[in-house]
C-alpha positions as CSV (number, residue, x, y, z in Angstrom):
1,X,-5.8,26.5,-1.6
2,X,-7.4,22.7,-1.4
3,X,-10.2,22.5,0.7
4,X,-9.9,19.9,3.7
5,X,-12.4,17.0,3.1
6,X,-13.6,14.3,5.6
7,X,-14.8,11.2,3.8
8,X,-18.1,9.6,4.9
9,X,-17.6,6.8,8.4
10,X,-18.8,4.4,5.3
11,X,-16.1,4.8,3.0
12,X,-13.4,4.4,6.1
13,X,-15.1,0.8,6.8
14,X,-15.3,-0.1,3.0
15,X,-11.9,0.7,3.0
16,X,-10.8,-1.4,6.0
17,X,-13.4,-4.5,5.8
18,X,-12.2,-4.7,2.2
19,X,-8.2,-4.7,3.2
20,X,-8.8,-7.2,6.4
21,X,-10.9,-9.4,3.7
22,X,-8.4,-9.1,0.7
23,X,-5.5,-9.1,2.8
24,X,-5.0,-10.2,6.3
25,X,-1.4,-9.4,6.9
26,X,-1.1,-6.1,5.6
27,X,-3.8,-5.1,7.4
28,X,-2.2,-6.3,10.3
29,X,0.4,-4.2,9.6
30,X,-0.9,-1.0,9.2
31,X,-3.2,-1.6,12.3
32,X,0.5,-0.7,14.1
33,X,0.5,2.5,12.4
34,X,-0.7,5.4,14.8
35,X,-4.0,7.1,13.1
36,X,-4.4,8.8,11.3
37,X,-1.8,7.7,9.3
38,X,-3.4,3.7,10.2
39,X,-6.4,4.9,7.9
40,X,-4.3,6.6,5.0
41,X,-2.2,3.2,5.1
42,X,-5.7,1.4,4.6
43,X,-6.5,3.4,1.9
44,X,-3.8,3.4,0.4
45,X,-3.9,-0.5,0.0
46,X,-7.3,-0.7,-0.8
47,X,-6.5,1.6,-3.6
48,X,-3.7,-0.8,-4.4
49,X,-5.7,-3.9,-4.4
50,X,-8.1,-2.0,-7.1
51,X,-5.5,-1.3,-9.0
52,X,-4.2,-5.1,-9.0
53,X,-7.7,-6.4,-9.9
54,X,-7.8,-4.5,-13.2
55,X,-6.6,-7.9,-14.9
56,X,-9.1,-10.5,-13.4
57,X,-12.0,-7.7,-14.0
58,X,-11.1,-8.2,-17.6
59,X,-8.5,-9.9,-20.3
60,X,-9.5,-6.9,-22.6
61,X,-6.4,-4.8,-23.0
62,X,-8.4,-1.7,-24.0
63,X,-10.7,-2.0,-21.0
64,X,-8.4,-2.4,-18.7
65,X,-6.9,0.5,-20.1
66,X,-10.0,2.4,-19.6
67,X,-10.4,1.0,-16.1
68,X,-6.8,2.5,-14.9
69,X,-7.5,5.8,-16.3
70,X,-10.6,5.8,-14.9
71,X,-8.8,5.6,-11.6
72,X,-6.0,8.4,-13.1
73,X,-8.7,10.5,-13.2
74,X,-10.2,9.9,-10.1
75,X,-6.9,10.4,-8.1
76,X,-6.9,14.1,-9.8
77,X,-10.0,14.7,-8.4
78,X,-9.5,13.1,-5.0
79,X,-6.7,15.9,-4.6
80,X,-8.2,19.0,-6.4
81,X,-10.8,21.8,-4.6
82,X,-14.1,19.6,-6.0
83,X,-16.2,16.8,-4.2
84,X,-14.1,13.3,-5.3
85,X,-16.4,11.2,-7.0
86,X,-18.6,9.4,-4.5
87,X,-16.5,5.7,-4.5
88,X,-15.1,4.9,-1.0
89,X,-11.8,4.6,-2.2
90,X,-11.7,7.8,-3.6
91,X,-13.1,9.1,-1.0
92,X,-11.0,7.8,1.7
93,X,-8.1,8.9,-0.9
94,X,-9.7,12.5,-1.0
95,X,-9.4,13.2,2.9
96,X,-5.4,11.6,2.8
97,X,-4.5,14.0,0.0
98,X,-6.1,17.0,1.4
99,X,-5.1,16.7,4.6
100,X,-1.6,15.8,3.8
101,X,-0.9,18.5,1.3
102,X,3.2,16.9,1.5
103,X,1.8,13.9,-0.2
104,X,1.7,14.7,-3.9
105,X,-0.7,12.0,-5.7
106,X,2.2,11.6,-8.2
107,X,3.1,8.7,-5.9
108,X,-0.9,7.2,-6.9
109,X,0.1,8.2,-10.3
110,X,3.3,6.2,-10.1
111,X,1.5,3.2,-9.1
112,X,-1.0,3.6,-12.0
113,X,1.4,3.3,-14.3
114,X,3.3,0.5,-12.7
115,X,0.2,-2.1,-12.9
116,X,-0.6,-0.3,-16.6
117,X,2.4,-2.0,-17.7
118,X,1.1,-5.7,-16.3
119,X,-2.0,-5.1,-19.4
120,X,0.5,-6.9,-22.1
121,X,3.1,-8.6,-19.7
122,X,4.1,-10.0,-16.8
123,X,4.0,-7.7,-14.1
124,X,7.0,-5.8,-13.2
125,X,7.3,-6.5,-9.5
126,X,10.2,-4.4,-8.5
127,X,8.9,-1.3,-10.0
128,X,5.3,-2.5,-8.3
129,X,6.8,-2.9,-5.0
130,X,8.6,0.5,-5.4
131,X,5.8,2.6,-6.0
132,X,3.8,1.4,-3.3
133,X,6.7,0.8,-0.6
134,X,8.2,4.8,-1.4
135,X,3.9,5.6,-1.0
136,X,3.6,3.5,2.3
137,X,6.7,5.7,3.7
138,X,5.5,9.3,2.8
139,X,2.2,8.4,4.2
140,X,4.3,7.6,8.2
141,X,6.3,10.8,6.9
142,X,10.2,8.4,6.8
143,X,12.5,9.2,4.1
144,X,15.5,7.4,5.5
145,X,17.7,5.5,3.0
146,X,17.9,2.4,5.6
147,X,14.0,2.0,5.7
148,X,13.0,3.1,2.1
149,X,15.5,0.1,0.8
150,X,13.9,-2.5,3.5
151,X,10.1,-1.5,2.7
152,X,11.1,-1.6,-0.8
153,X,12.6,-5.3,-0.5
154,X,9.3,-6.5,1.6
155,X,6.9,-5.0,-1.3
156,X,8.6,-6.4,-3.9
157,X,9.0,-9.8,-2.3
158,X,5.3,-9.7,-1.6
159,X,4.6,-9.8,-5.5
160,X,7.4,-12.7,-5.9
161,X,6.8,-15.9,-6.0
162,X,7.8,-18.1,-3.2
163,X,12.1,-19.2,-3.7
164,X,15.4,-18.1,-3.8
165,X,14.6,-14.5,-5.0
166,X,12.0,-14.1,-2.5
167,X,14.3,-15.4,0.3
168,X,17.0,-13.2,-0.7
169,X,14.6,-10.0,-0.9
170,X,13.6,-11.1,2.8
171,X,17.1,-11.2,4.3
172,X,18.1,-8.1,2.6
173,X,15.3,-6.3,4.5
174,X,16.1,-8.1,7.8
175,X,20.0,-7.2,7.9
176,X,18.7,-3.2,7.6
177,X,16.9,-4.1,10.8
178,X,19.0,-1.9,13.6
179,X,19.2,1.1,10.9
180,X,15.4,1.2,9.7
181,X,13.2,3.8,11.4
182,X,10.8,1.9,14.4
183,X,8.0,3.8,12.3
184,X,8.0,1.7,9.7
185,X,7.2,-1.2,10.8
186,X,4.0,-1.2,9.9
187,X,5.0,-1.6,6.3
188,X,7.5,-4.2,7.7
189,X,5.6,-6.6,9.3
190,X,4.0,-8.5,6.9
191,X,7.3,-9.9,6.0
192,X,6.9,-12.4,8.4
193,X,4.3,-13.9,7.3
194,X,5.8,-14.3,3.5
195,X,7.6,-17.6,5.4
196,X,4.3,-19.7,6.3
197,X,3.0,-18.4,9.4
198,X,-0.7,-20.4,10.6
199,X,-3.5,-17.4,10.3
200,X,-4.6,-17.4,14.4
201,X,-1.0,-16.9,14.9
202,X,-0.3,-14.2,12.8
203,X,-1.7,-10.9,15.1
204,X,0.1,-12.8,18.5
205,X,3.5,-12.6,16.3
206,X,3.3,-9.2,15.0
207,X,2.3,-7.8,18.4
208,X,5.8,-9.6,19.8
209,X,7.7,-8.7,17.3
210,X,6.5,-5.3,16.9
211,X,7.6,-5.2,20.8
212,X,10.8,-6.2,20.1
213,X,11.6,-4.2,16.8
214,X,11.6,-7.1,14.3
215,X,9.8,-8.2,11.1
């Protein structure tokens, strides 16, 4: 049986200073989440902002290789019986997957492999967006069809550029709106902000429409 394992108060504020930093509105999101799913949320997207830095830490194919199984590594060991290696990530990972046993780190896996395909192409956004969105939902413990196809739609148009794909990925996750689970929201919010939204507006707007069940 895995051993429970409570990461260091240090790797929980790596892991949120790093995703407020690196990215304001999914933070904002997740801060909606009730804990301590809120903290497995963080670390899950600081885990997925790593992973999505493997190409500006180096143009090197074989590096970036070594970088991502580095992290493939790592994830085994963040869920196994032995201390994870001492990284906050990891870390924060560690205490998630041990104390969610339902959350296999074959999601982490999936994600891995996902951003291992962006080394000698364009980045696959749907199958990006997938991974993570299906992740995001274990973690608040939904597996609705409604929500899973909405929090897909919103993590994939995250990762698209800003047009007519985008807009359509939007409104296909807003017309699931009375049939997605309130819980998910926190995944859900940060679509608002994919329209243009001024940054000392943003936590005023997802407290309302948080109230009112929209995203």
């Amino acid at each position: 049986m895995t051993e429970s394992y409570l990461a260091p108060a240090a790797s929980h504020r790596y892991v949120l200073d790093l995703v407020r930093e690196a990215d304001r509105d999914r933070f904002l999101g997740a801060l909606f989440a009730p804990e301590p799913a809120r903290s497995d949320l963080l670390a899950l997207l600081a885990f997925d902002l790593e992973l999505a830095r493997t190409r500006s830490v180096t143009r090197e194919p074989l590096l970036a290789r070594i970088r991502l199984e580095w992290w493939r590594e790592a994830v085994a060991e963040a869920a196994g019986d032995g201390r994870p290696r001492a990284q906050p990530i990891v870390e924060s990972l560690s205490e998630m997957l041990r104390r969610r046993r339902d959350l296999p780190p074959d999601g982490l896996m999936d994600l891995i492999g996902a951003r291992e395909e962006e080394i000698d192409g364009p980045i696959d956004v749907a199958r990006v967006g997938r991974a993570l969105a299906d992740f995001q939902l274990a973690v608040l413990g939904l597996a609705d069809a409604a929500s899973r196809r909405a929090a897909r739609a919103v993590s994939t148009a995250r990762l698209t550029e800003a047009g007519p794909e985008r807009d359509a990925l939007i409104a296909e996750a807003r017309a699931l709106r009375r049939n997605v689970d309130a819980k998910a929201l926190p995944v859900l919010l940060p679509a608002l902000s994919l329209g243009g939204m001024s940054l000392w507006r943003k936590p005023l707007a997802y407290w309302w429409a948080a109230k009112r069940g929209r995203y």
